[in-house]
C-alpha positions as a Python dict, from the first residue, in 0.01 Angstrom:
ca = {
    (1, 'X'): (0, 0, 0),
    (2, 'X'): (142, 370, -75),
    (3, 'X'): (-19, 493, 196),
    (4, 'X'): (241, 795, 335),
    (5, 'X'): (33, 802, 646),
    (6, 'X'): (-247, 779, 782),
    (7, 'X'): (-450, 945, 1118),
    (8, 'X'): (-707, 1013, 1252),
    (9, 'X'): (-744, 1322, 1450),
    (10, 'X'): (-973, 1434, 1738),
    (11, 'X'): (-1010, 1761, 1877),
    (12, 'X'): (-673, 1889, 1747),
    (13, 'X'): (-528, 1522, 1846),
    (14, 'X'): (-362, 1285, 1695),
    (15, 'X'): (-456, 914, 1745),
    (16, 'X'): (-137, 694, 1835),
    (17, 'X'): (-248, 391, 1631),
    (18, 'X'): (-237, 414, 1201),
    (19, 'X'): (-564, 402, 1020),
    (20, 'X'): (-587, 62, 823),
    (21, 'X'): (-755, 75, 510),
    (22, 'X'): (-1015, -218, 477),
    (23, 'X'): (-1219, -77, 191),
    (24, 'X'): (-1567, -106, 454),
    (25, 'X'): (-1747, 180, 502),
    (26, 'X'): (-1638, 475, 777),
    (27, 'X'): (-1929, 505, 1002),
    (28, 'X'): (-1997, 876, 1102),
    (29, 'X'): (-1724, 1032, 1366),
    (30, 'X'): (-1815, 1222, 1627),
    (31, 'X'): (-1762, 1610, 1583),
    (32, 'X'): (-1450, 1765, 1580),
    (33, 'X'): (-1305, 1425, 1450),
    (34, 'X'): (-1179, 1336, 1084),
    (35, 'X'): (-916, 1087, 907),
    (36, 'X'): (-616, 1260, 721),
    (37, 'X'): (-531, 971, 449),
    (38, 'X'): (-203, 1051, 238),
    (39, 'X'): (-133, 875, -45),
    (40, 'X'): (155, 820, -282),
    (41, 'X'): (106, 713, -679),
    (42, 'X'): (-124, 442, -571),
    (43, 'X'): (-290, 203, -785),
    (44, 'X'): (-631, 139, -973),
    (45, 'X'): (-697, -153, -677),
    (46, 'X'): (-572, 32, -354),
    (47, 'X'): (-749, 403, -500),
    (48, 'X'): (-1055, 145, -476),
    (49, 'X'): (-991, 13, -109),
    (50, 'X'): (-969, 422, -27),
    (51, 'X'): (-1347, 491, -237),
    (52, 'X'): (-1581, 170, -100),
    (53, 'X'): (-1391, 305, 261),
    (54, 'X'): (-1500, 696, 216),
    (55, 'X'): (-1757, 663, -37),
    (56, 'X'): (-1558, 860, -323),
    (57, 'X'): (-1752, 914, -617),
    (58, 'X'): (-1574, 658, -949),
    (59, 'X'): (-1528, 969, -1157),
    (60, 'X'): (-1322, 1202, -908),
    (61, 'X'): (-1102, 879, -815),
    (62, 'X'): (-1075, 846, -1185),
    (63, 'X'): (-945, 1170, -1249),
    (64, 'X'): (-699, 1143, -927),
    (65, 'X'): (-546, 842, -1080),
    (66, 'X'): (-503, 1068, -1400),
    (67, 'X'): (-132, 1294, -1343),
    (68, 'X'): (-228, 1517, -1624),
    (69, 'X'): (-512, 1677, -1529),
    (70, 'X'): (-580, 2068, -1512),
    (71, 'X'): (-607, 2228, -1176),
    (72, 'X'): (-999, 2230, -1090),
    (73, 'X'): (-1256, 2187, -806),
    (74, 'X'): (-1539, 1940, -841),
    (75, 'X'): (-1853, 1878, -607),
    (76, 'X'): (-1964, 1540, -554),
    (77, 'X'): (-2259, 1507, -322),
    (78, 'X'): (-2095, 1592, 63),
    (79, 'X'): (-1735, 1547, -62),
    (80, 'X'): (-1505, 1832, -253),
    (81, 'X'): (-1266, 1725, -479),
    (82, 'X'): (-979, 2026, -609),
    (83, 'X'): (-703, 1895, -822),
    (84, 'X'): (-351, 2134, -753),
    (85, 'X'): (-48, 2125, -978),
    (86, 'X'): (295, 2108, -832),
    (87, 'X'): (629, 2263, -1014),
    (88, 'X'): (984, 2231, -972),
    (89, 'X'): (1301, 2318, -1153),
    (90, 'X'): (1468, 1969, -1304),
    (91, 'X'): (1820, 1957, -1455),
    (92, 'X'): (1880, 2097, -1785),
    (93, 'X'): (1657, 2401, -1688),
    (94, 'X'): (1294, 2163, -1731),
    (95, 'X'): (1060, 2245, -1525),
    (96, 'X'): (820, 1948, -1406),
    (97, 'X'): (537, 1871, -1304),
    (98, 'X'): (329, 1686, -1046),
    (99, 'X'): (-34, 1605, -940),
    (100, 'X'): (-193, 1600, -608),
    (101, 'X'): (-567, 1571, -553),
    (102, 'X'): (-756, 1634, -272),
    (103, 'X'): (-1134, 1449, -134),
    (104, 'X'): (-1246, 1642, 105),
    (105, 'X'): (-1560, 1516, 315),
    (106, 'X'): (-1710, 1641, 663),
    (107, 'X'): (-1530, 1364, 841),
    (108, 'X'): (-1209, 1306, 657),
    (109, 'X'): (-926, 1437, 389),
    (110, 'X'): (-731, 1222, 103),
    (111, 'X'): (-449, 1365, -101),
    (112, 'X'): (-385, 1165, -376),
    (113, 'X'): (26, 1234, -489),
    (114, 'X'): (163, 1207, -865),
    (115, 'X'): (543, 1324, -1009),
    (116, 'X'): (576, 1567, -658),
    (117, 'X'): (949, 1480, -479),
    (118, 'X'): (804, 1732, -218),
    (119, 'X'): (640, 1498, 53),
    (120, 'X'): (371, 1662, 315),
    (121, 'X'): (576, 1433, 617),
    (122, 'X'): (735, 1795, 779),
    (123, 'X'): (406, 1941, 654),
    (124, 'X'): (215, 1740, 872),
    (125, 'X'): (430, 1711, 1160),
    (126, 'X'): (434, 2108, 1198),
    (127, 'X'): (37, 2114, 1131),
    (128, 'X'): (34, 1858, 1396),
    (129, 'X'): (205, 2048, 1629),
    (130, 'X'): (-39, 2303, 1606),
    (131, 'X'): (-381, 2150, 1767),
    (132, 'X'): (-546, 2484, 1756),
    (133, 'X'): (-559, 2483, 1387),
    (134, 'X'): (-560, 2069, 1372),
    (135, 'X'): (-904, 2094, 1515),
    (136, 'X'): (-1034, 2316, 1290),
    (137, 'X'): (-1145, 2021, 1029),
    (138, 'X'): (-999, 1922, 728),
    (139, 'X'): (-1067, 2255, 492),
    (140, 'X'): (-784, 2391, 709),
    (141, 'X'): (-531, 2110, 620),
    (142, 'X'): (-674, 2173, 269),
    (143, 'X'): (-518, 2494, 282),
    (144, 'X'): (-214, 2446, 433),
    (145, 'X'): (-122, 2187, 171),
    (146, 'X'): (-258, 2418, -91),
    (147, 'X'): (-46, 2688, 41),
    (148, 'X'): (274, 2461, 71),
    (149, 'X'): (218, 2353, -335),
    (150, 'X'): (193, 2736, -415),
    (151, 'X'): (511, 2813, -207),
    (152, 'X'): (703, 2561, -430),
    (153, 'X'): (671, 2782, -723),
    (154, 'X'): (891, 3053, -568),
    (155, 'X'): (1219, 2907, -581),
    (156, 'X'): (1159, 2790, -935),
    (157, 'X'): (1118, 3159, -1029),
    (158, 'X'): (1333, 3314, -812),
    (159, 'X'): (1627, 3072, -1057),
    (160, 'X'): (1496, 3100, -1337),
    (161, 'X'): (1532, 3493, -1264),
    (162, 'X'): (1879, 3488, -1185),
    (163, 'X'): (1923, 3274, -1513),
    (164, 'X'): (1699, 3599, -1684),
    (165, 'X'): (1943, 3862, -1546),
    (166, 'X'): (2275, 3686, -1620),
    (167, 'X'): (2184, 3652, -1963),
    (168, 'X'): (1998, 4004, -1976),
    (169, 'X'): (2398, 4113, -1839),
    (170, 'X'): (2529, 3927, -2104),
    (171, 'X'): (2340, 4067, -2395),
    (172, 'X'): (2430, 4395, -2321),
    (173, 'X'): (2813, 4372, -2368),
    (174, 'X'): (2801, 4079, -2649),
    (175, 'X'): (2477, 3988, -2899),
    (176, 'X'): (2394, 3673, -2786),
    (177, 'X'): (2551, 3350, -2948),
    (178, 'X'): (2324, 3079, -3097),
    (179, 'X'): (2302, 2874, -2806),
    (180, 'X'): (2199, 3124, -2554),
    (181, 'X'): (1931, 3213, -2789),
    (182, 'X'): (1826, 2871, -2817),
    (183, 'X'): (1839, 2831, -2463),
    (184, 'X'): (1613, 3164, -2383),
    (185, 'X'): (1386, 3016, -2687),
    (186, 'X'): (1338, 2751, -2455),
    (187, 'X'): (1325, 2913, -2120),
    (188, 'X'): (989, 3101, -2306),
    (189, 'X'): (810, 2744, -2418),
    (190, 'X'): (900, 2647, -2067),
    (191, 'X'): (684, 2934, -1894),
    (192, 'X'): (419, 2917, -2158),
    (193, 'X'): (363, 2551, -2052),
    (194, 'X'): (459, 2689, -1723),
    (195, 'X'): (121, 2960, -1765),
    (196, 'X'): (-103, 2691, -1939),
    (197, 'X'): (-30, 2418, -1644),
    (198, 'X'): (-40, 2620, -1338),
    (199, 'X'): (-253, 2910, -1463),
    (200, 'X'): (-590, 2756, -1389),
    (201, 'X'): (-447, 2736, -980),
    (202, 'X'): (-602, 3108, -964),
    (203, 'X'): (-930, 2992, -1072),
    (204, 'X'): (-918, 2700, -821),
    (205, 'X'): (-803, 2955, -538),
    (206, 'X'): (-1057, 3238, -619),
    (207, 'X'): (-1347, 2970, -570),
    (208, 'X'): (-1233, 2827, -279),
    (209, 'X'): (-1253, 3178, -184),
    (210, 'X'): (-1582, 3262, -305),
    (211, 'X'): (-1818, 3010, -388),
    (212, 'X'): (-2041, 2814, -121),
    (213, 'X'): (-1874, 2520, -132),
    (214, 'X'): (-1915, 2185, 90),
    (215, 'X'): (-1673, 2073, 398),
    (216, 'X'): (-1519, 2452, 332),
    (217, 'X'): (-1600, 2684, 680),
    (218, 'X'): (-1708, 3008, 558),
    (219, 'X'): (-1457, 3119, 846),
    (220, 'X'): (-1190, 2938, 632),
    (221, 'X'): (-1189, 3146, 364),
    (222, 'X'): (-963, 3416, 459),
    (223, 'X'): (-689, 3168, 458),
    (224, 'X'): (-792, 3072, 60),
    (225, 'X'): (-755, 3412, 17),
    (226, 'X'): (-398, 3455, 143),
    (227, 'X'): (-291, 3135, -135),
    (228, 'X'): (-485, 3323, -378),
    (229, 'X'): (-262, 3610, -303),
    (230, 'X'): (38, 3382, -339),
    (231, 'X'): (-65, 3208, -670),
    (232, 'X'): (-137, 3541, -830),
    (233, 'X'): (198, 3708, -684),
    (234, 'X'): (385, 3389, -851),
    (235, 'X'): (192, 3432, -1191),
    (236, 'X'): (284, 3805, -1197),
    (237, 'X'): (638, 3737, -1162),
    (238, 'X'): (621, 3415, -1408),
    (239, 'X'): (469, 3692, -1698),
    (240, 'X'): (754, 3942, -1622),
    (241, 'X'): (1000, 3671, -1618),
    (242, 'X'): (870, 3578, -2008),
    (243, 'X'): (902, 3924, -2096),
    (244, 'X'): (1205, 4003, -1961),
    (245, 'X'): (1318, 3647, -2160),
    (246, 'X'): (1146, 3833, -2503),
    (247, 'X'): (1285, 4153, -2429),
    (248, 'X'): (1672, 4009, -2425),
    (249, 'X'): (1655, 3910, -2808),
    (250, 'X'): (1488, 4235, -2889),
    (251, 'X'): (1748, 4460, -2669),
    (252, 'X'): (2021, 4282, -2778),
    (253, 'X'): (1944, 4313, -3175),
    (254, 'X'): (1888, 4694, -3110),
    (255, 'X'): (2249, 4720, -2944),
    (256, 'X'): (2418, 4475, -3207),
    (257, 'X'): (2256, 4733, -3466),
    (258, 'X'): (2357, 5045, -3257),
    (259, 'X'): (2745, 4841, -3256),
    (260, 'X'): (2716, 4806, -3637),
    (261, 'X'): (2593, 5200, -3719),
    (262, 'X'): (2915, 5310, -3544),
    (263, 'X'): (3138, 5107, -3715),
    (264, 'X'): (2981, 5197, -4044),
    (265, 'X'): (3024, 5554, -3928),
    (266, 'X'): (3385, 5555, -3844),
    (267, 'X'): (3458, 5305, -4176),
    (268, 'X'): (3279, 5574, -4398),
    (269, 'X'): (3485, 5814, -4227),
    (270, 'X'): (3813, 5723, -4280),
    (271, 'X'): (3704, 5647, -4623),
    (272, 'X'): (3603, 6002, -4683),
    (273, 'X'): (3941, 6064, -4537),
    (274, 'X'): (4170, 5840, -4758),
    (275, 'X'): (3977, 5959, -5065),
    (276, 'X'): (4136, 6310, -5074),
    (277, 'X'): (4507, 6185, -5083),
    (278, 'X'): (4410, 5885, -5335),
    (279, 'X'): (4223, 6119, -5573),
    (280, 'X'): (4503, 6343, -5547),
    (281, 'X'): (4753, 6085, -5636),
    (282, 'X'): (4563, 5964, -5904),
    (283, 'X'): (4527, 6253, -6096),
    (284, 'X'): (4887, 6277, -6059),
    (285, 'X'): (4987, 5974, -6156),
    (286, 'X'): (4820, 5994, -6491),
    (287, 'X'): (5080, 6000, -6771),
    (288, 'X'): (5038, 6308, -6905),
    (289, 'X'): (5336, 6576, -7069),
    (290, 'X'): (5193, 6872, -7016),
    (291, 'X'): (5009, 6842, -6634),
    (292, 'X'): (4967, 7159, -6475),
    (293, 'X'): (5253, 7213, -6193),
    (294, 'X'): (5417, 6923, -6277),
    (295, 'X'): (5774, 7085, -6274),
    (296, 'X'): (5664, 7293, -6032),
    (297, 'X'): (5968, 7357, -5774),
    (298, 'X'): (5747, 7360, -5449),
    (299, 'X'): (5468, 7119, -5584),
    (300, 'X'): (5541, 6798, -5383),
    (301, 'X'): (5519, 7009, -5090),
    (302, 'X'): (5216, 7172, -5229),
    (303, 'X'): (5017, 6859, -5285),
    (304, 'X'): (5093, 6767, -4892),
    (305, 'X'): (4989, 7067, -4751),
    (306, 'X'): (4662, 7036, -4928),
    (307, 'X'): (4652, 6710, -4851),
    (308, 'X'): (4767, 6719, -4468),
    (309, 'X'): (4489, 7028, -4452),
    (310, 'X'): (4186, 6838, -4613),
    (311, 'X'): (4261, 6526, -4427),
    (312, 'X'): (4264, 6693, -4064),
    (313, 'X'): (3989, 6915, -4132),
    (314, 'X'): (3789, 6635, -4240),
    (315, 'X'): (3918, 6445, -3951),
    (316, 'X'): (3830, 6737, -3711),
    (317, 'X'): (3475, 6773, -3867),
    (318, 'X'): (3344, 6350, -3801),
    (319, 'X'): (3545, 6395, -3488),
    (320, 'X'): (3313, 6656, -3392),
    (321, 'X'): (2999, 6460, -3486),
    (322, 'X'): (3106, 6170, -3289),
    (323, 'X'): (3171, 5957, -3622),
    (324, 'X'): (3521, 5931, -3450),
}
């Protein structure tokens, strides 16, 4: 059995002994008193054990056994079922992905685990630690887990940012090579999947938040709302991470191109420059008898003082427009 653990909980209390799962029916607890049932990538016949136990509805255990599904929240007679997606930052820059679900019923909580590496063990050990909230029924551990999925997004940002503003640094002194812009090519199909994946998480939160839902305290929601805060403060920085990603090709083409206009500038400049001596030595150096002050006594030293004189004015003048 993948069962992570399992307790049942009284008036902020944990019970010493495990919960076995028998697949027969829970009768009704008393108040105050619920089963917290993690789970673990479990199978068709042991997600079955877990529904004739709790009375899960076939489709919502259908869709927990199902990694790929969209973040959502489902009603199913007394029980709630929300589906979160969890992220995290893989090697070669991937980011991946991982399922948990969630039945939530007046007596009892299940959270069904795919792809995550981030167990709720510490999770629940600090929840259990504090039997103030622990009593407070299973919408409250529904929120702390919620809350501990969102908070995994952060560090996945916060490195993918630092990635961002190395290459942003980079760009600035050097146009990118082919491989970096590969790489930030990828980076940007990464967050769009990134966006498309974990987008619908907002949805989930905001209805958690507002709708009249079951097993959810209307004294609970405030705490929705402060993941709802998180989920949209990590979507706001996952959108200005993909344009700062767009923006590094687009600054980086403008500076190659402002590189390029001043080297044109000084190379048409110098050959404005070198024209005046080689037009003045061809005309010359044409093999004629009778060119004018060609046995002139002072010509040579004519020729390169007009020479000298055109050159540096012209040299002066770009210099003075910054072509130099």
């Amino acid at each position: 059995m993948t069962v992570i653990a399992a307790r049942r909980y009284s008036n902020g209390t944990a019970h010493d002994e495990a919960l076995a799962l028998t697949g027969e029916c829970v009768p009704d607890l008393a108040p105050h008193t619920f089963d917290w049932i993690g789970l673990c990538e479990p199978d068709v016949a042991e997600m079955d054990l877990v529904r004739r136990q709790y009375g899960l509805h076939s489709l919502a255990v259908e869709d927990a056994l199902n990694p790929r599904q969209l973040p959502k929240v489902e009603v199913y007679g007394r029980t709630l079922f929300v589906v979160a997606r969890t992220a995290e930052l893989r090697e070669g820059e991937e980011i991946g992905y991982g399922q948990t679900a969630f039945f939530i019923g007046p007596h009892f909580l299940i959270t069904v685990r795919f792809g995550s590496t981030r167990p709720h063990l510490s999770l629940r050990a600090e929840i259990e630690a504090q039997g103030d909230r622990l009593s407070e029924g299973p919408d409250y551990i529904l929120h702390a887990v919620l809350d501990f999925i969102v908070d995994g997004y952060l560090p996945l940002l916060e490195r993918l940012e630092e990635i961002a503003q190395e290459m942003e640094e980079a760009a600035i002194d050097v146009f990118p090579e082919q491989s970096v812009i590969r790489r930030i090519f990828r980076l940007r199909r990464q967050l769009r999947r990134f966006e498309r994946v974990i987008g619908p998480m907002e949805e989930v939160c905001e209805r958690l938040v507002v709708a009249d839902l079951p097993c959810i305290d209307p004294t609970a929601r405030i705490w929705f709302r402060d993941v709802l805060d998180h989920v949209r403060r990590a979507m706001a920085r996952m959108r200005g991470l993909k344009e700062t990603l767009a923006a590094i090709v687009e600054t980086a083409s403008l500076l190659e191109q402002h590189r390029q206009g001043e080297m044109t500038r000084q190379l048409a400049a110098w050959a404005a420059i070198l024209a005046v001596p080689t037009a003045i030595a061809g005309i010359y150096g044409m093999n004629f008898e009778y060119l004018p002050e060609l046995k002139w006594h002072y010509g040579y030293f004519a020729v390169w003082g007009v020479i000298i004189t055109v050159c540096g004015g012209l040299w002066l003048r770009f210099r003075r427009i910054g072509w130099l």
